[in-house]
C-alpha positions in Angstrom: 50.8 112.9 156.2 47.6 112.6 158.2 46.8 115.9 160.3 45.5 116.1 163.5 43.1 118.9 165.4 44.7 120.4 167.8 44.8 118.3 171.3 45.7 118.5 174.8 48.9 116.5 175.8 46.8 114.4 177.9 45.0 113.6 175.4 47.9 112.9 173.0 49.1 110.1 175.5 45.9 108.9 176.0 45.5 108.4 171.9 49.0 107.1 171.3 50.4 105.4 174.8 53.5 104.5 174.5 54.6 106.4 171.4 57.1 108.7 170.5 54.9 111.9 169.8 56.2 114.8 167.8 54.0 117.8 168.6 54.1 121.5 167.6 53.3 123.2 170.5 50.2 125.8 170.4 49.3 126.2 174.1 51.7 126.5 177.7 51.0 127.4 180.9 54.5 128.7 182.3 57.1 126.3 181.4 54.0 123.1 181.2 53.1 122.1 177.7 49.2 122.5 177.0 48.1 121.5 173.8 49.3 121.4 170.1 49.5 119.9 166.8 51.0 116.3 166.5 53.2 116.3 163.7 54.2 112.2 163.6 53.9 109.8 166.2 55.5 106.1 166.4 57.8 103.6 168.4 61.6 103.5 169.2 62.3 102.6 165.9 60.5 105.8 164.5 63.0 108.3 166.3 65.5 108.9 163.5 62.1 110.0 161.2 60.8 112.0 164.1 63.7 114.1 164.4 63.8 114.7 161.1 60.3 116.1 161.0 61.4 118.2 163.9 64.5 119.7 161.9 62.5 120.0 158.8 59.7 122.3 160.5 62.1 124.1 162.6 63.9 125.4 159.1 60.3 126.3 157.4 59.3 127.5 160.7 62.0 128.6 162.6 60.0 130.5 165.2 58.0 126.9 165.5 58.3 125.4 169.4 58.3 121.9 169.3 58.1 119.1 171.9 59.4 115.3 171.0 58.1 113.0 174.2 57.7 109.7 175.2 53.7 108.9 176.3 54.7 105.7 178.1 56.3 105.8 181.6 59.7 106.7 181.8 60.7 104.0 184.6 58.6 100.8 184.5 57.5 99.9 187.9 59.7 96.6 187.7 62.8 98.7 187.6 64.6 100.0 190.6 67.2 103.5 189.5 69.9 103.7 192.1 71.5 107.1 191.5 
């Protein structure tokens, strides 16, 4: 598994934009993300793995805070939500 240097998350969507990013987180500000370690990274298909990465550290580490996002926009502008 490749390893990564601890980033920012904007930097993390900037680097894989719309991805599926598994990070361990290493910095927050409140209840805001900061910066961490990505632990896997990859598309829709991809999830299943991700999560298991997720379980996987959380039982080595469990102490270990983790954050699974999508970098992409979470409603395209061509789609109206009617709630």
């Amino acid at each position: 598994m490749e390893q990564y240097p601890e980033m920012t998350i904007e930097d993390i969507k900037h680097r894989w934009p719309d991805e599926w990013v598994l990070v361990e987180i290493t910095r927050r500000d409140d209840h805001q993300m900061m910066a961490g370690w990505v632990i896997g990274h990859g598309s829709d298909q991809d999830v299943d793995r991700l999560v298991g990465q997720e379980l996987a550290l959380h039982q080595e580490h469990p102490g270990a805070e983790t954050y699974l996002f999508w970098t992409g926009e979470l409603i395209p502008e061509d789609m109206v939500v009617m709630l």
